[in-house]
C-alpha positions as CSV (number, residue, x, y, z in Angstrom):
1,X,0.0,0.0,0.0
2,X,1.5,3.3,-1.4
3,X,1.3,6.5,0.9
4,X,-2.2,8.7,0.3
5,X,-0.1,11.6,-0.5
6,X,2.2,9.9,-3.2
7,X,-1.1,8.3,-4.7
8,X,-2.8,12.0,-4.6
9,X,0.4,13.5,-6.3
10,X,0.6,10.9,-8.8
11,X,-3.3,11.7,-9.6
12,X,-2.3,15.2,-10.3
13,X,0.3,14.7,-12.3
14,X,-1.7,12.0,-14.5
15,X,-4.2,14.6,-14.7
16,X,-1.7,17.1,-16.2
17,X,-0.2,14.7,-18.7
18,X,-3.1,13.3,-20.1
19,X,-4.9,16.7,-20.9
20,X,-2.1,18.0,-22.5
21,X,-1.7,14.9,-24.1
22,X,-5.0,14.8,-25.3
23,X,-4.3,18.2,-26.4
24,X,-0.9,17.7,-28.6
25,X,-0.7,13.9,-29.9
26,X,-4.3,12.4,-30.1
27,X,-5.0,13.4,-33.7
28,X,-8.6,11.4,-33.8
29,X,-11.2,13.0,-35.7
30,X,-14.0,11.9,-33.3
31,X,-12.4,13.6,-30.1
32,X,-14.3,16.6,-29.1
33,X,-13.7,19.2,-26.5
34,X,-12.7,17.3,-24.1
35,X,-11.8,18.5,-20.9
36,X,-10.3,16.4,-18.0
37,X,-11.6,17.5,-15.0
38,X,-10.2,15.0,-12.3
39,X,-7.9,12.0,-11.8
40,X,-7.9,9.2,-9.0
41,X,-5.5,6.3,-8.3
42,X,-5.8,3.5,-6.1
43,X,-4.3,3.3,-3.1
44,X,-1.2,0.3,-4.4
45,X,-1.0,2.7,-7.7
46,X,-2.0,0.1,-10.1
47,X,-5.1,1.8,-11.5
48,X,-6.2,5.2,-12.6
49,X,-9.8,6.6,-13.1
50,X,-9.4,9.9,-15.4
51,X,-12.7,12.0,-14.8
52,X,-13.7,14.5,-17.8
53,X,-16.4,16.2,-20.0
54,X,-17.1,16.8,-23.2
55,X,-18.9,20.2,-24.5
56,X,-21.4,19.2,-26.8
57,X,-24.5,16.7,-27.5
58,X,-25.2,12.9,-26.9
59,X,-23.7,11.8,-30.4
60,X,-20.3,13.8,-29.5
61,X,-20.0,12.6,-25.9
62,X,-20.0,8.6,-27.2
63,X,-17.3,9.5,-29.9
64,X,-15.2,11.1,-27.5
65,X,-15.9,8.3,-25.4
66,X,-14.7,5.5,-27.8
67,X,-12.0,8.1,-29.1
68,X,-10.2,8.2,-25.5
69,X,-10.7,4.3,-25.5
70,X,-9.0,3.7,-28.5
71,X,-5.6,6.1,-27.7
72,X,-6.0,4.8,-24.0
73,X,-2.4,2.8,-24.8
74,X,-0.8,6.0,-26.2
75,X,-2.3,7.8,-23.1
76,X,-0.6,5.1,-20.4
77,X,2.9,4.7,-22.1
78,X,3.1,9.0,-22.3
79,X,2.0,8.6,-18.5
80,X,4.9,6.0,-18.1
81,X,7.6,8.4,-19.7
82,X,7.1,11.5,-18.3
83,X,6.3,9.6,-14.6
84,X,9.3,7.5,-14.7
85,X,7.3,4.7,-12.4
86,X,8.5,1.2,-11.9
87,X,4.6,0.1,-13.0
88,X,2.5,2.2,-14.9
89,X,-1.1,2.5,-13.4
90,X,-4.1,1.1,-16.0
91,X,-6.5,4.2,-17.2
92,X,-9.7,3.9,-17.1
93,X,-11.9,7.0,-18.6
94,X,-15.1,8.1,-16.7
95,X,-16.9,10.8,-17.9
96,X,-17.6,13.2,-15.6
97,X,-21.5,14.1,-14.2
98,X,-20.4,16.9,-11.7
99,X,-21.2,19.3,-14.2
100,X,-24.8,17.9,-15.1
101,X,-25.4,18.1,-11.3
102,X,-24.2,21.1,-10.9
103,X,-26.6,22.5,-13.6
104,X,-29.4,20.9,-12.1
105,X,-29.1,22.4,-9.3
106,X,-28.7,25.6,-10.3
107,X,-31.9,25.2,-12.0
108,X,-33.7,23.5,-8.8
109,X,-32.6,27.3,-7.4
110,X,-33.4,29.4,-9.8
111,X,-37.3,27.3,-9.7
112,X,-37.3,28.0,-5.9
113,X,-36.3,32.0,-6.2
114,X,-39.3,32.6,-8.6
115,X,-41.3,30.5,-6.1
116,X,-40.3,32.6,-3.3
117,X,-41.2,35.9,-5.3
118,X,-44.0,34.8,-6.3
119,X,-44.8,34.2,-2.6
120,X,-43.4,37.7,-1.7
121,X,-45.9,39.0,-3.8
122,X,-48.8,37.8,-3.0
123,X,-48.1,38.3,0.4
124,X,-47.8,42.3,0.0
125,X,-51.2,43.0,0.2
126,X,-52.2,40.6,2.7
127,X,-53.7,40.9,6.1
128,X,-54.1,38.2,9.1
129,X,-57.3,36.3,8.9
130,X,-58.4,36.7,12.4
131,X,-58.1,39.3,14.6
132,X,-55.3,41.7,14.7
133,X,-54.0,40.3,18.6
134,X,-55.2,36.2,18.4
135,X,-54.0,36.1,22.0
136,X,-57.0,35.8,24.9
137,X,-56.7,38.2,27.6
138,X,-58.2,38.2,31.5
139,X,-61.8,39.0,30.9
140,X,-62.3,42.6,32.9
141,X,-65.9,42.2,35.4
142,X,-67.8,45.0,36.6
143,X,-67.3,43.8,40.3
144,X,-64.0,44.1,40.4
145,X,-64.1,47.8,40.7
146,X,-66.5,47.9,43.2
147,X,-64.4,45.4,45.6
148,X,-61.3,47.3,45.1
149,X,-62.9,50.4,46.2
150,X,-64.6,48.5,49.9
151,X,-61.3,47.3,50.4
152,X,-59.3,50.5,50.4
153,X,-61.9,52.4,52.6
154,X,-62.0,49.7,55.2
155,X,-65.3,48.8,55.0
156,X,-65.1,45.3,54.0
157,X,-66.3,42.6,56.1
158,X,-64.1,42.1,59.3
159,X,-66.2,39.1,60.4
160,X,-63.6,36.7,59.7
161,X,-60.6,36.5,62.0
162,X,-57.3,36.4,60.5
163,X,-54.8,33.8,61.5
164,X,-52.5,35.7,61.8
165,X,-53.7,38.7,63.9
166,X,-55.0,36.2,66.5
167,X,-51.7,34.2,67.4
168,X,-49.8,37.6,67.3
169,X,-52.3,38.7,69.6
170,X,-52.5,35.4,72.0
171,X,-48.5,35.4,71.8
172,X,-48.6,39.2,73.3
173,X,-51.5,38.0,75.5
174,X,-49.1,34.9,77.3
175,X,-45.9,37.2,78.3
């Protein structure tokens, strides 16, 4: 098992040889745009996964496709030149869907911004349903005045004894 980092290193420099190679000796007719977006290596550097895209329709992604397959030889013995590794790692060409994603997404977005302005609005002129404070409040009785007022001139029924004039009183009463 090779160190991470050599493996990650080694992706990067695949990467960097194989789109320039693609660039300068692949001559086939059937290669598009091709651009190689990302390369991974196994951990014991025996295999290589080369990630890329191609700008155009269905019919020009397949050719590219079967373009890279055929000069994947020429692609693996450039590797193994300008690498100067004891074993050359196997490509393997994957095209890449990040991109497809990527747009999708940007369109789920843009669907859910109009949504949300749409909502903003339609809720410009709007007003609550209900009333304008939902929350229930104490209801206020009439009486309550009136027992307020008895208490605070003193006439309210003394009848009762309170607890806790009486023991004061018996406590002063015993010394």
């Amino acid at each position: 098992m090779a160190d991470p980092a050599r493996a990650r290193k080694l992706a990067v420099r695949i990467r960097q040889i194989v789109s320039a190679a693609i660039e300068t000796q692949i001559k086939d007719p059937r290669l598009g745009m091709v651009t190689v977006t990302d390369a991974r290596v196994t951990g014991d550097l025996r295999e290589a996964t080369v990630f890329y895209t191609v700008y155009g329709d269905e019919t020009q992604i397949a050719d590219s496709a079967t373009a890279l397959t055929s000069a994947t030889g020429v692609l693996r013995s450039t590797v193994g030149k300008q690498t100067g590794i004891k074993f050359v790692p196997t490509l393997t060409f994957v095209a890449d869907i990040v991109p497809d994603t990527a747009r999708e997404l940007e369109e789920a977005l843009e669907r859910a911004r109009h949504a949300d302005a749409e909502l903003a609005r339609a809720r410009e002129g709007a007003q609550y349903a209900g009333e304008p404070d939902p929350y229930r409040k104490p209801a206020e009785d009439e009486d309550t005045d009136e027992d307020e007022d008895t208490v605070a001139s003193g006439t309210a029924d003394d009848s009762g004894d309170d607890p806790a004039t009486t023991r004061s009183a018996g406590m002063r009463a015993n010394q």
